[in-house]
C-alpha positions as CSV (number, residue, x, y, z in Angstrom):
1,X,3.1,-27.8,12.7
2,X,0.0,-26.9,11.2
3,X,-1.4,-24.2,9.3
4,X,-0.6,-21.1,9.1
5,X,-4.1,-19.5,10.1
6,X,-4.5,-15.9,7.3
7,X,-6.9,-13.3,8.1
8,X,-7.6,-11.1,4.5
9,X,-9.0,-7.9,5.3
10,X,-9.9,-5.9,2.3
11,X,-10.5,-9.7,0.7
12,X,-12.3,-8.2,-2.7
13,X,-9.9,-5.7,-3.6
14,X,-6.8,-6.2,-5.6
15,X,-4.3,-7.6,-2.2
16,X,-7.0,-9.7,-0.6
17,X,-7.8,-11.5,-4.4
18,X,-4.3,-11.9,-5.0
19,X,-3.8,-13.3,-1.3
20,X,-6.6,-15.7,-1.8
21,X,-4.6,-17.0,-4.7
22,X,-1.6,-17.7,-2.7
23,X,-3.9,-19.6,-0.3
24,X,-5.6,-21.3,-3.1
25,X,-1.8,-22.4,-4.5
26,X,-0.6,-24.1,-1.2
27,X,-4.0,-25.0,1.1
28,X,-2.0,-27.2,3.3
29,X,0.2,-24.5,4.5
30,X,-2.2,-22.1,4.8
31,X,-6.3,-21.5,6.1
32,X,-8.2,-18.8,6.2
33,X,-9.7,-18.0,9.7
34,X,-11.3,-14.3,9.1
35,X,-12.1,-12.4,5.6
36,X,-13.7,-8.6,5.5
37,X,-14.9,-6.0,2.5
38,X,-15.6,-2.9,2.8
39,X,-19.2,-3.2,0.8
40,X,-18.7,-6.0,-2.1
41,X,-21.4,-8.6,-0.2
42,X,-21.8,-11.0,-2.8
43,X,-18.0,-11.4,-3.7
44,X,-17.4,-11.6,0.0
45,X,-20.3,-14.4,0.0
46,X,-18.7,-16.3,-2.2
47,X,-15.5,-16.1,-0.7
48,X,-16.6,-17.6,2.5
49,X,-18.3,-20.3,0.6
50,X,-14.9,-21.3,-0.6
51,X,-12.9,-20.9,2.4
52,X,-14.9,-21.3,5.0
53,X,-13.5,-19.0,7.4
54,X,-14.7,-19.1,11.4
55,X,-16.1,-15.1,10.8
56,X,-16.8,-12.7,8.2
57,X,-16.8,-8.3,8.7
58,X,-18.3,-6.2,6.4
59,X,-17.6,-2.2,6.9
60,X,-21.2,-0.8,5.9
61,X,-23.5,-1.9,8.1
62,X,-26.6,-1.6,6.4
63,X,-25.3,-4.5,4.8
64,X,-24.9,-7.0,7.6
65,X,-28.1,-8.7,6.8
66,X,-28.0,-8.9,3.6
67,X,-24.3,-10.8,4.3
68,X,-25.5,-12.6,7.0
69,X,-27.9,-14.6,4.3
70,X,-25.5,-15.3,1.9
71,X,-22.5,-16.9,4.3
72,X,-22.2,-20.4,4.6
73,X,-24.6,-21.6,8.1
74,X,-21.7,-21.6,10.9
75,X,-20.1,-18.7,9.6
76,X,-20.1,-15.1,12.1
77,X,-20.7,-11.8,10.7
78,X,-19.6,-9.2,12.3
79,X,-20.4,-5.0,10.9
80,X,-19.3,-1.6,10.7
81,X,-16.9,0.6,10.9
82,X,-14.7,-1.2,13.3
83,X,-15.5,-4.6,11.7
84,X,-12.3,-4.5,9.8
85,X,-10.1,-3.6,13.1
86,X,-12.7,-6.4,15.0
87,X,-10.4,-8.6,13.0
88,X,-7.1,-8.2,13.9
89,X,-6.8,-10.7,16.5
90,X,-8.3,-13.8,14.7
91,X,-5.2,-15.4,12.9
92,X,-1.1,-16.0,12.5
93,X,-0.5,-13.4,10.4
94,X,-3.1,-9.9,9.2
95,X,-3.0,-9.1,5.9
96,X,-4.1,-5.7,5.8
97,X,-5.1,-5.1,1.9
98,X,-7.9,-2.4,3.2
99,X,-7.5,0.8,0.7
100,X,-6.4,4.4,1.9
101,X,-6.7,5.7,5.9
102,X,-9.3,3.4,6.7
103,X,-6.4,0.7,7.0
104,X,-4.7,2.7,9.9
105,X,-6.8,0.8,12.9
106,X,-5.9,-2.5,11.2
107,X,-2.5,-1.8,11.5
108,X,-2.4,-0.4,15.3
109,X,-4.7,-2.9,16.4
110,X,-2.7,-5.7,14.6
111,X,0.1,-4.7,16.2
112,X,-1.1,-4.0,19.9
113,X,-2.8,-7.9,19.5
114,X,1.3,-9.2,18.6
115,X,0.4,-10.4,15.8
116,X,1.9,-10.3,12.1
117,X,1.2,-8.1,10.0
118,X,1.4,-8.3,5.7
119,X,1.4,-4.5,5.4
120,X,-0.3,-3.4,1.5
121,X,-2.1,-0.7,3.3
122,X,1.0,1.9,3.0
123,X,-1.2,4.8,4.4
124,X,-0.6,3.4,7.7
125,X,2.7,3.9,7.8
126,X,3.0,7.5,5.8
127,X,0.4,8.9,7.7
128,X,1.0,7.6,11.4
129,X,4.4,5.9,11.2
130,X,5.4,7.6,15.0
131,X,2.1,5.7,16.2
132,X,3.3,2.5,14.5
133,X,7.3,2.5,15.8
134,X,6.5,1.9,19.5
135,X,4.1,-1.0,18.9
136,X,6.7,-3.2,16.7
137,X,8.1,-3.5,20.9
138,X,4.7,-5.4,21.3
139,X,5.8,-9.2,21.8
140,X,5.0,-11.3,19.3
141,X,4.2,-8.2,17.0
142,X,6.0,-7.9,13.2
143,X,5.7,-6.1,10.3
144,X,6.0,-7.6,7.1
145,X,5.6,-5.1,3.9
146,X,3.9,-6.4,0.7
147,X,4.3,-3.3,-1.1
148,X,6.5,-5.0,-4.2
149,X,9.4,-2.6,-4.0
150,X,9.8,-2.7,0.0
151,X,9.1,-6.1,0.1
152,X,12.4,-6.1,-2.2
153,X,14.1,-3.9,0.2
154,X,12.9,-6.6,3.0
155,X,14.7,-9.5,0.8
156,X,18.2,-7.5,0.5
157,X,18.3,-6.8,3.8
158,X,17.4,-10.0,4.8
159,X,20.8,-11.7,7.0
160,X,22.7,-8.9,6.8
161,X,24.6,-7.2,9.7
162,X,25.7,-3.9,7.9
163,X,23.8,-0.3,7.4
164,X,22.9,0.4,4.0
165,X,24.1,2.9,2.2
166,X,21.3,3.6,-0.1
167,X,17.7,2.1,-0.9
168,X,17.3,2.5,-4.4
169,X,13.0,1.9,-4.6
170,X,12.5,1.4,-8.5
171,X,9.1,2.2,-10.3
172,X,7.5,1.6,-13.5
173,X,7.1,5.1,-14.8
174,X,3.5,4.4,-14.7
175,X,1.7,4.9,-17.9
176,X,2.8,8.8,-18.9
177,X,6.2,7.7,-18.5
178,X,8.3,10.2,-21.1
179,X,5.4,12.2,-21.5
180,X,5.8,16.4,-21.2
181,X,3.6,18.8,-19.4
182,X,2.1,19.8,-22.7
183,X,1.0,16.1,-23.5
184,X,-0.8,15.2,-20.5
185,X,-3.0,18.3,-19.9
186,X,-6.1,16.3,-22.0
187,X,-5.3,12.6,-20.4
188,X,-8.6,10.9,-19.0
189,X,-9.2,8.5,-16.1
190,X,-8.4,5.6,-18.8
191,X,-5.8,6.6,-20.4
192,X,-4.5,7.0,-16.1
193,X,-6.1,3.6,-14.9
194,X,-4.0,1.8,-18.5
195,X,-0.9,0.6,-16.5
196,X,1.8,-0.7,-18.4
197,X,3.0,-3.9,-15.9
198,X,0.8,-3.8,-12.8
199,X,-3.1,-4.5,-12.1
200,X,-4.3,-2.8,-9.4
201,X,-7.2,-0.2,-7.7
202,X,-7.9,2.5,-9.0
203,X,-6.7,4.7,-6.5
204,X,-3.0,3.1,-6.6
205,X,-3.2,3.0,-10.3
206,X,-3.6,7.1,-10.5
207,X,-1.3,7.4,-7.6
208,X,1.5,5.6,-10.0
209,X,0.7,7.5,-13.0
210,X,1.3,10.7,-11.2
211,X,4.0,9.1,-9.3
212,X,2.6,10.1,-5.7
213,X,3.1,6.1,-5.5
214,X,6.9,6.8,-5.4
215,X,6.8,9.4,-3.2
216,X,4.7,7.8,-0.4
217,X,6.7,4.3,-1.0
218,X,9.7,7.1,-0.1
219,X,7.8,7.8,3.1
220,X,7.1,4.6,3.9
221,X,10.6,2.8,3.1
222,X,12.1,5.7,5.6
223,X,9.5,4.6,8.6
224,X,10.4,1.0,7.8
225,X,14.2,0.7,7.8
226,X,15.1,3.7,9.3
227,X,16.9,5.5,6.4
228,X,17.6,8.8,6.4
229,X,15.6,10.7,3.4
230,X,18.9,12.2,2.0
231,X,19.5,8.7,1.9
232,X,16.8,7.4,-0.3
233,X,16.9,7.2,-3.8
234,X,13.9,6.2,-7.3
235,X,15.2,5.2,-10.5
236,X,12.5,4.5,-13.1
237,X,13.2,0.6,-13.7
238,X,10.2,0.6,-16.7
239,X,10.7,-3.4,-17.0
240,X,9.6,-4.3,-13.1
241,X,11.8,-6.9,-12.9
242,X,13.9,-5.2,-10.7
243,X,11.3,-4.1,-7.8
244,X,14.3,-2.1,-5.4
245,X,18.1,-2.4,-4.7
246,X,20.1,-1.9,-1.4
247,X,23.8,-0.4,-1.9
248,X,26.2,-0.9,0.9
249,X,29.3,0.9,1.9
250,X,31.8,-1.5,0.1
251,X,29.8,-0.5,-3.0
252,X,28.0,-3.7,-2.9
253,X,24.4,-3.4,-4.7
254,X,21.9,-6.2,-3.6
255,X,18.4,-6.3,-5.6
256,X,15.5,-8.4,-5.7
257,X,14.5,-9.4,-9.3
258,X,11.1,-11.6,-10.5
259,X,8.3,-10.5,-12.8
260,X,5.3,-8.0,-11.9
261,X,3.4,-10.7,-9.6
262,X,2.1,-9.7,-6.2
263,X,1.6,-13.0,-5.2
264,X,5.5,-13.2,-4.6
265,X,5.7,-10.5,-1.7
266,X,2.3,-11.2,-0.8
267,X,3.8,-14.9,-0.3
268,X,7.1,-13.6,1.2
269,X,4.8,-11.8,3.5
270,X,2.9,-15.1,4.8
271,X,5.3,-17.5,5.2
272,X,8.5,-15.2,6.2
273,X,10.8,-16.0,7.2
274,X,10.7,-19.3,5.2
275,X,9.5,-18.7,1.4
276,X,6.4,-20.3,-0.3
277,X,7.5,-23.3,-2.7
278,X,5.2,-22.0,-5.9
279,X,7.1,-19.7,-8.1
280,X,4.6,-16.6,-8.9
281,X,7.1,-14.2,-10.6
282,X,9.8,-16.7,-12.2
283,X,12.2,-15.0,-14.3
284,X,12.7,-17.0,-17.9
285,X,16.0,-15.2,-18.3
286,X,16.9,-16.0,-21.5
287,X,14.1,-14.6,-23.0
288,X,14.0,-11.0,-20.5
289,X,16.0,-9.2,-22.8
290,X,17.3,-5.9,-21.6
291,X,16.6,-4.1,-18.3
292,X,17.2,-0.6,-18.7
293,X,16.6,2.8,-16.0
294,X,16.3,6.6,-16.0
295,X,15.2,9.3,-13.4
296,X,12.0,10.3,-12.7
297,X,11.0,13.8,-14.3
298,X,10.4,15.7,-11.1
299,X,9.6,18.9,-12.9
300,X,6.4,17.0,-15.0
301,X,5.3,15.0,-12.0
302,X,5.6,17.1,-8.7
303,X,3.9,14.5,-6.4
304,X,7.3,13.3,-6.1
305,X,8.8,16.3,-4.6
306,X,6.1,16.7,-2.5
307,X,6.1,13.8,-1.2
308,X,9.9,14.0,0.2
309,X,9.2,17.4,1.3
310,X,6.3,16.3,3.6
311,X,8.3,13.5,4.9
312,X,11.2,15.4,5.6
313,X,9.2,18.0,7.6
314,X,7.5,15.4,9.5
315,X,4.9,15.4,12.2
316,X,1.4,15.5,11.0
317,X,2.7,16.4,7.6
318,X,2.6,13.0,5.7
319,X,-1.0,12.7,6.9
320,X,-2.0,15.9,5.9
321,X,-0.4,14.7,2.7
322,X,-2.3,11.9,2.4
323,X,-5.4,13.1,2.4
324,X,-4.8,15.6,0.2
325,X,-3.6,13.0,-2.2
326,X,-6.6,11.1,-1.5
327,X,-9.6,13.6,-1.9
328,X,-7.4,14.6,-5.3
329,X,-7.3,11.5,-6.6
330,X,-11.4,11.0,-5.8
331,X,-12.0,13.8,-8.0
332,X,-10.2,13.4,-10.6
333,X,-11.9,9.7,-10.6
334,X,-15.6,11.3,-10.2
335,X,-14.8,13.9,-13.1
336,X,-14.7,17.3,-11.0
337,X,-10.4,17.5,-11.5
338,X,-8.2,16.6,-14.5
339,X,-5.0,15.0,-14.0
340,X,-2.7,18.0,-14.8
341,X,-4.2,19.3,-11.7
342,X,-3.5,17.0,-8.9
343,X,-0.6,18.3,-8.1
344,X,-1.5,21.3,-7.4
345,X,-4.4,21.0,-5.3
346,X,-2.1,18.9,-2.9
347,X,0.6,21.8,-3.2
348,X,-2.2,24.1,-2.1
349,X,-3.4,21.7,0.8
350,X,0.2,21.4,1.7
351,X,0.9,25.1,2.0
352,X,-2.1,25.2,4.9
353,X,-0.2,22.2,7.2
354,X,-0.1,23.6,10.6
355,X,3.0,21.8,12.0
356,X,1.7,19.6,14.3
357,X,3.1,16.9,15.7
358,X,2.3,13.1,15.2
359,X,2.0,12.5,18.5
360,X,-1.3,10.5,19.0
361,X,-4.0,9.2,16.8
362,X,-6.4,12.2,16.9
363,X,-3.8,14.2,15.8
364,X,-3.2,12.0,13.0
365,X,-7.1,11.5,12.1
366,X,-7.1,15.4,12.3
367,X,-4.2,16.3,10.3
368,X,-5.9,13.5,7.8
369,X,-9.3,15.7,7.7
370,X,-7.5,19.0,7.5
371,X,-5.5,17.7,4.5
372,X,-8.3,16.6,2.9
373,X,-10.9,19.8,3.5
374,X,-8.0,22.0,1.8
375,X,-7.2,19.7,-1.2
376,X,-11.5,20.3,-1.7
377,X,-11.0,23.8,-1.1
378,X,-8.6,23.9,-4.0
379,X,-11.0,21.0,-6.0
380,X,-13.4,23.4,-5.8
381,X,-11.7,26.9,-6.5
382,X,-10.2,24.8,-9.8
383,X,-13.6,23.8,-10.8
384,X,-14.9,27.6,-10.5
């Protein structure tokens, strides 16, 4: 057999990086066919000098020419805001690393093209996971997660007959773990982006430090695997050696242990269902020392709860969620919200959800633009 061809879209952020490392670590089991950015022209440049990938998308189109010089001679460019989806046909196996609800046509359009997809982009799924279900029918199509904790989930349940009882999804705590109300009314944007175990965007970073993260991963994990949300449990694990656990009936717990290291689900995610052969995330256990766990404080960090409440009421509701979350988060990144405050402008947002149903994408894409025009509302009203 040959190669398995990889298509990186979202290449230049923290995923697509981390998937080019995998690639880099086994070149003869893997080539890269397509790579796409959003705007970062001369990382994506260099990229495609070193892979040499058949074509090249870059979202902002004003920046096609300047792309277009820098790509090796041979090399197609394509632009806009559908270059990313333009892609999604082009190799074995989509990694869709593109950040927030712009990933949402890379996942459908995956999908619909039965191809495989190496999920990072959890929006997809939280915001338009009754869009996503009746595509996984498409032949040829499957979904792969490389979020680290369902990735895990994936593992545990990998060869087994039986319905789990419980998912346990595990989390760092993020950075204000243990900290109380009082404490982080004065925290900055560093003192957010300072994770203890895990380098990633900004926007993911925040999202764990308030612990939105969980919640959506909660969403997510439900529109995955088909858990009930009563059903669906966090446990701060503040090591990240132990990314999620499955309990079955018999009282059986499986879990999934390595060190922090993406490259391990994102090279689950590319070879599946056989595993990579270089060990990114080897535990030395004689040196781990303890693992320990607690439960998330609900009370200091309400994304949580709001989270499970939006995906328990369902429809458009986890979209209206997300962007909410996401025009939050941009402000407290630009300055114009501190971090005490997230959760409320999201509360506010939530309280205007109409109740509609998830039933095709413009009612998603809606629900995503009503969320995040009330989260601004409140941005702005806190501001005043």
């Amino acid at each position: 057999m040959g190669a398995t061809t990889v298509a990186v879209l979202g290449s230049t952020g923290s995923i697509g990086v981390q998937t080019l490392e995998v690639v880099r670590a086994e070149p003869d089991r893997f080539e890269v066919a397509a790579l796409a950015a959003r705007r970062s022209v001369g990382e994506l440049a260099a990229q495609a000098a070193e892979f040499r990938p058949a074509i090249v998308g870059i979202a902002e189109g004003a920046l096609a020419s300047e792309l277009k010089a820098a790509v090796p001679a041979g090399v197609d460019v394509v632009s806009g805001p559908d270059a990313f989806a333009a892609l999604a046909d082009t190799a074995d196996v989509i990694v869709n690393g593109v950040v927030g609800f712009a990933g949402l046509s890379v996942t459908l359009e995956t999908l619909r093209a039965g191809r495989r997809l190496a999920l990072a982009n959890k929006e997809s799924l939280i915001a338009a996971g009754p869009l996503v279900q009746p595509l996984l029918s498409q032949p040829g199509a499957q979904l792969i997660p490389v979020d680290s904790e369902h990735s895990a989930v994936h593992q545990c349940l990998a060869g087994q007959s039986s319905t789990p009882e419980r998912l346990i999804l595990t989390g760092s705590g993020g950075p204000f773990r243990g900290r109380s109300a009082a404490e982080l009314r004065e925290v900055t944007v560093a003192d957010a982006l300072a994770h203890p175990t895990w380098s990633m965007g900004p926007k993911i970073t925040v999202d764990s430090s308030t612990l939105m993260n969980k919640g959506l991963e909660v969403i997510e994990a439900h529109e995955l695997f088909g858990v009930d949300y009563s059903r669906i449990d966090v446990l701060i694990q503040p090591q990240s050696v132990i990314h999620s656990m499955v309990t079955f009936g018999d009282g059986s717990t499986v879990a999934q242990l390595s060190m922090p290291d993406m490259r391990l689900p994102i090279g689950y995610a590319l070879a599946y269902p056989e595993r990579i052969a270089t060990p990114f995330g080897a535990v030395d256990w004689a040196g781990l020392g303890s693992l320990t766990f607690e439960l998330p404080d609900t009370d200091t960090f309400r994304c949580l709860g709001l989270a499970y409440e939006a995906g328990r009421t369902g429809g458009t509701a986890p979209a209206w969620l997300n962007g909410a979350n996401e025009e939050a988060v941009a402000a407290f990144l630009d300055g114009r919200l501190r971090w005490h405050e997230i959760a409320g402008v999201i509360e506010h947002a939530m309280g205007q959800h109409d109740g509609a149903a998830a039933d095709c994408a413009a009612a998603v894409i809606a629900a995503d633009s009503a969320g995040r025009r009330h989260a601004a509302d409140a941005v702005s009203r806190t501001a005043a």
